[in-house]
C-alpha positions as CSV (number, residue, x, y, z in Angstrom):
1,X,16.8,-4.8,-10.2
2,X,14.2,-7.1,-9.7
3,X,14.4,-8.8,-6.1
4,X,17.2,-6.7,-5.0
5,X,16.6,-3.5,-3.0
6,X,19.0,-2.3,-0.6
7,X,17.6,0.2,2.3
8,X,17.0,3.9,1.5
9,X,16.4,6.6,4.1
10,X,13.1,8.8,3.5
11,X,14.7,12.0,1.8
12,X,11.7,13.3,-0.5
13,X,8.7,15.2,0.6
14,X,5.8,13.3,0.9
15,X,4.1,13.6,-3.0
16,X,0.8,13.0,-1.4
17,X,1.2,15.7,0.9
18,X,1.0,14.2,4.4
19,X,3.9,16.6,5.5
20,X,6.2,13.7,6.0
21,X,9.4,12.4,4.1
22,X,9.2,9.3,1.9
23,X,12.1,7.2,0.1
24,X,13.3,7.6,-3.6
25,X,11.5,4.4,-4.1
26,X,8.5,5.0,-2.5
27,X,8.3,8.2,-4.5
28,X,8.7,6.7,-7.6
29,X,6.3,4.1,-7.3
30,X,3.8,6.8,-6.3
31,X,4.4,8.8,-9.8
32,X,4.3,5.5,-11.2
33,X,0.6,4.5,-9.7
34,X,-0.9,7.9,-10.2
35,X,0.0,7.6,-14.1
36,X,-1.2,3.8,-14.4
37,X,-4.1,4.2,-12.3
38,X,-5.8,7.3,-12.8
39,X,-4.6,9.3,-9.8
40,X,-6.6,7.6,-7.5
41,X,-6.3,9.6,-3.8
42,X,-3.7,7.9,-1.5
43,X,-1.6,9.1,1.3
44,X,2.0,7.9,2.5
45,X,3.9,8.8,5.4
46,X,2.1,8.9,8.9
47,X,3.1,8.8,12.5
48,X,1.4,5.4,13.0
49,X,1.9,5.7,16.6
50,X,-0.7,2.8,17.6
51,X,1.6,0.7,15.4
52,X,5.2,0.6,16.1
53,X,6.5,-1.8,13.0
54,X,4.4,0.2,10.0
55,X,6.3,1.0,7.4
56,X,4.0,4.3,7.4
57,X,6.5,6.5,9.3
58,X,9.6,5.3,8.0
59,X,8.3,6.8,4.3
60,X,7.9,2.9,2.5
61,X,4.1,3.0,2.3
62,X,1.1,4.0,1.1
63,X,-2.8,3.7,1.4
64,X,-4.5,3.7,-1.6
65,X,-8.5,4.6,-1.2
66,X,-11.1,3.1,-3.1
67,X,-14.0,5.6,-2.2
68,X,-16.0,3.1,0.1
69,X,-16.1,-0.6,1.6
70,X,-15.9,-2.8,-1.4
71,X,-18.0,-5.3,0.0
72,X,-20.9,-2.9,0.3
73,X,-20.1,-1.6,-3.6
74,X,-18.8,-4.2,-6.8
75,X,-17.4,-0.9,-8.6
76,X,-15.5,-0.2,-5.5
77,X,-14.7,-3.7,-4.7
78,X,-13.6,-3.7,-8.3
79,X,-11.2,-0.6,-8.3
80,X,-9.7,-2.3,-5.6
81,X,-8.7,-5.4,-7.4
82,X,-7.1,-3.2,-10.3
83,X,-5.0,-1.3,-8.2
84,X,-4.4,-4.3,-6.0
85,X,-3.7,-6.5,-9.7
86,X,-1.3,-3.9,-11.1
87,X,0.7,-3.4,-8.1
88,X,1.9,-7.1,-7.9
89,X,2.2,-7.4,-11.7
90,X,4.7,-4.1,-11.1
91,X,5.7,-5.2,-7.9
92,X,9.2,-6.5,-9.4
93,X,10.3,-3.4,-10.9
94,X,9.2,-0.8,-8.3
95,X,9.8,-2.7,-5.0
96,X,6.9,-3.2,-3.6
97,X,7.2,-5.6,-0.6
98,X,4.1,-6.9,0.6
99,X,-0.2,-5.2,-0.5
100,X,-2.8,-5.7,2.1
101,X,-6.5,-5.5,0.1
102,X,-9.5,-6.8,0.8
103,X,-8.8,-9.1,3.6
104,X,-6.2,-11.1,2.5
105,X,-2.3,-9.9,2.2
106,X,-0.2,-10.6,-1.0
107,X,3.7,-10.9,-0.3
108,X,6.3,-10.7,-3.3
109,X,9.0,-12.8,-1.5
110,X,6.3,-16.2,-1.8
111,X,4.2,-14.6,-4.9
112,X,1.0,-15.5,-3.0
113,X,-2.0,-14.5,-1.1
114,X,-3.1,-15.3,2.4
115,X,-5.6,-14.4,4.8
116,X,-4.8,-10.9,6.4
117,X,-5.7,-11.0,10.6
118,X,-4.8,-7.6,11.2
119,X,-1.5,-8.4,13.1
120,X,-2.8,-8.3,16.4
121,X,-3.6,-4.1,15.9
122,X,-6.1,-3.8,13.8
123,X,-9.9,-5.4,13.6
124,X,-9.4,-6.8,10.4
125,X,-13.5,-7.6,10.2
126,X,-14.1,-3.5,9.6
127,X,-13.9,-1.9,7.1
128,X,-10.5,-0.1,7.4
129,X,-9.0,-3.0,9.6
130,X,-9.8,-5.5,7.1
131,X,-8.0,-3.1,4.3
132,X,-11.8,-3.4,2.2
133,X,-11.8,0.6,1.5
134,X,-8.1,1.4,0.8
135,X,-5.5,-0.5,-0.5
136,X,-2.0,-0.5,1.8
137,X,1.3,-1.0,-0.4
138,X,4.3,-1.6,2.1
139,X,7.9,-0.9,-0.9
140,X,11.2,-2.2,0.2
């Protein structure tokens, strides 16, 4: 099924327990990520309410911490590019969509990185903004 995801509706309990409702997919790649990468702490659904076209609230993301601002730290700077690394080399068999890490965003549709600028909401020169202390993985 690789490139071909048709829309699902968040039906599943949020696995990461936000208290929201994810997709079957979004699920999935969460079991998947907590196996292949050590059950690193992440959260899904949120309200998002500052931004209206997250994928947050409709269940197809998740935030994946890295325990600090990987430019201040090279061991969380480096956990960062492993999660980062094995969600695009999985990203054709679980659906991921799009990863923002570190300042740049990585889409599947062109296979290729570009400079992240926050999308007119968020600062992308912080910390959190700038996605340098948590990975974001928007699914299909």
């Amino acid at each position: 099924m690789n490139g071909v995801w048709p829309p699902e509706e968040a039906t599943i309990s949020d696995p990461t327990g936000t208290g929201g409702m994810v997709t079957p997919r979004t699920a999935a790649w969460i079991s998947s990520a907590r196996t292949n990468l050590s059950n690193p702490a992440m959260s899904c659904w949120d309200p998002h309410l500052w931004n209206p076209t997250s994928d947050h609230p409709k269940g197809r993301a998740c935030d994946v911490f890295v325990g600090g601002d990987g430019r201040r730290a090279p061991a969380v700077r480096a956990k960062g590019d492993r999660i980062a690394n094995w969600t695009i080399q999985t990203a054709g068999t679980t659906g991921v969509k799009y990863l923002i890490w570190y300042g740049k965003i990585w889409s599947a549709r062109t296979g290729t990185w570009k400079p992240y600028n926050g999308g007119g909401i968020y600062d992308p020169s912080n910390a959190t903004g700038g996605h340098f202390d948590h990975v974001h993985v928007s699914l299909y």
